[in-house]
C-alpha positions in Angstrom: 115.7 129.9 80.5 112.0 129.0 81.3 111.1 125.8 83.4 110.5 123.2 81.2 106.8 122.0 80.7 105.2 118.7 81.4 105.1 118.7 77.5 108.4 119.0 76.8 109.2 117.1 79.4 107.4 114.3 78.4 108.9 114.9 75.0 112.2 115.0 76.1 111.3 111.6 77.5 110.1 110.0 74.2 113.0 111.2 72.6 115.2 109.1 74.9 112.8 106.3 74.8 112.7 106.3 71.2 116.3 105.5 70.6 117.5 101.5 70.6 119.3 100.5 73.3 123.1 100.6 71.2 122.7 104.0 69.8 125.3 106.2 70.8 125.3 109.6 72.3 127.7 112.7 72.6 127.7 114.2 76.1 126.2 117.6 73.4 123.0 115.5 73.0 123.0 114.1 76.9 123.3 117.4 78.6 120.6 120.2 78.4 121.7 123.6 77.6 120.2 126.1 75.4 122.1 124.3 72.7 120.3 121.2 73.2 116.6 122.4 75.2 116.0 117.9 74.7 118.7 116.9 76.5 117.6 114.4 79.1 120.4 115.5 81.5 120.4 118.7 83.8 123.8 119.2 84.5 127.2 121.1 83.2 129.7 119.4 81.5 132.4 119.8 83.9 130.4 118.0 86.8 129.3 115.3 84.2 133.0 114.6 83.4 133.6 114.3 87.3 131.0 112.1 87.9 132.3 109.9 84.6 136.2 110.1 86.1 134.6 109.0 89.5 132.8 106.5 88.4 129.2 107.6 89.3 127.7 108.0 85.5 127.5 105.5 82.4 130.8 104.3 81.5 131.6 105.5 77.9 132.7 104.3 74.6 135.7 105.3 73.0 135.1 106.0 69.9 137.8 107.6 68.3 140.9 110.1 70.1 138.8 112.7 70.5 135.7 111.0 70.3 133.6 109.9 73.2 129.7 108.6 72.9 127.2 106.7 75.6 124.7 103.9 75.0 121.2 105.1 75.0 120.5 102.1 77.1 123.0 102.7 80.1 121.3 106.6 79.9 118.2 105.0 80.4 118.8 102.9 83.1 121.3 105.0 85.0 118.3 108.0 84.8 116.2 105.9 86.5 118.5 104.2 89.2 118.7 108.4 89.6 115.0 108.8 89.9 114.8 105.5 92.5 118.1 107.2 94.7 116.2 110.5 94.6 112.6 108.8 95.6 114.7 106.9 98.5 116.7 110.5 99.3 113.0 112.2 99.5 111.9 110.2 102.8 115.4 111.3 105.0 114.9 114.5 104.6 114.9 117.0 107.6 111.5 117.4 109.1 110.7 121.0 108.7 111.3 123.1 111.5 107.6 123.3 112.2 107.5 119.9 112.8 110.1 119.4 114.5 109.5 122.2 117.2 105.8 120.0 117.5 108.2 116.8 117.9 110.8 118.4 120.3 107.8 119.8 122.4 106.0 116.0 123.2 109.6 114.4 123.6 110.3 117.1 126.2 106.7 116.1 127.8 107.7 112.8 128.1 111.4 113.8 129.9 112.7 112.4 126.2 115.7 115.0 124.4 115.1 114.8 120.9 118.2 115.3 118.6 118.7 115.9 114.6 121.5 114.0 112.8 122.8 114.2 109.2 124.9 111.5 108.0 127.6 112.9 105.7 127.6 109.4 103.6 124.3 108.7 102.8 122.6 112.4 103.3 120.2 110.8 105.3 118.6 112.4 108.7 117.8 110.8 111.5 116.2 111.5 114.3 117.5 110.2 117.8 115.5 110.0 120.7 117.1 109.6 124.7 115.9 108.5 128.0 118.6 108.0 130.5 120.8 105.2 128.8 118.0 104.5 125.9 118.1 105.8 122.6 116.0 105.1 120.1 116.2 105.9 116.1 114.2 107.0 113.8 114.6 107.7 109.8 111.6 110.0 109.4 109.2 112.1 111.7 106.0 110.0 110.9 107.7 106.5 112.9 108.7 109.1 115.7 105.5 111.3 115.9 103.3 107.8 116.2 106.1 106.6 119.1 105.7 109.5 120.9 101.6 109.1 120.7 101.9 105.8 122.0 103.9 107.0 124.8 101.7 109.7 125.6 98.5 107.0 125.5 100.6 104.8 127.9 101.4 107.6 130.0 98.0 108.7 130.5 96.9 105.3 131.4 
């Protein structure tokens, strides 16, 4: 299956958008597949079912024994509290190992050690920075590449 294009895409979105708050969905029209190319959610069935028994997506309606549907409305906003996590997620990610070879070089310069952490609850990367009993942290290479430049300026003072 192709990538989909900004055109259907966009489509995909107006489709959603369209719909009034209270109209109901099956998980066939939320999920994408080749069944359903407009379905404004990438994901299988088994790991939307997780998420639903864990709590993590839209609570749905019981419609009927065998019948489940989802408020357009909680799609919505629950798509874009995804798109705000994601935004959030895309500023801890690991520096790339360029970058951090260029980081680990001036700490060493400066007699800092420079170390790489993941936190396993939030995904989020930190970057830890030592001097004897001192550590200081930082959540993304840009705060730690203009501390070390500021060092370096004071050093060469």
């Amino acid at each position: 299956m192709q990538p989909a294009t900004e055109t259907e895409t966009i489509g995909r979105s107006n489709w959603l958008d369209s719909l009034d708050d209270q109209a109901q969905l099956s998980v066939i029209e939320l999920l994408r597949s080749n069944r359903n190319p407009r379905g404004p959610i990438s994901m299988s069935k088994s790991n939307w079912w997780r998420g639903v028994a864990a709590g993590v997506h839209p609570t749905p309606i019981r419609v009927g024994p065998k019948m489940t549907r989802w408020r357009a409305g909680d799609i919505r906003d629950w798509l874009e509290a995804q798109a705000a996590v994601s935004e959030d997620r895309a500023s801890f990610k690991a520096p790339a190992r360029k970058v951090l070879d260029r980081l680990q070089g001036a700490a060493a310069a400066l007699d800092y050690t420079l170390t790489q952490v993941r936190r396993t609850d939030t995904a989020e990367v930190l970057l830890l920075l030592a001097k004897g009993d001192t550590t200081k942290v930082f959540n993304n290479p840009t705060e730690l590449e203009t501390f070390l430049a500021k060092q370096e300026r004071e050093v060469a003072e």
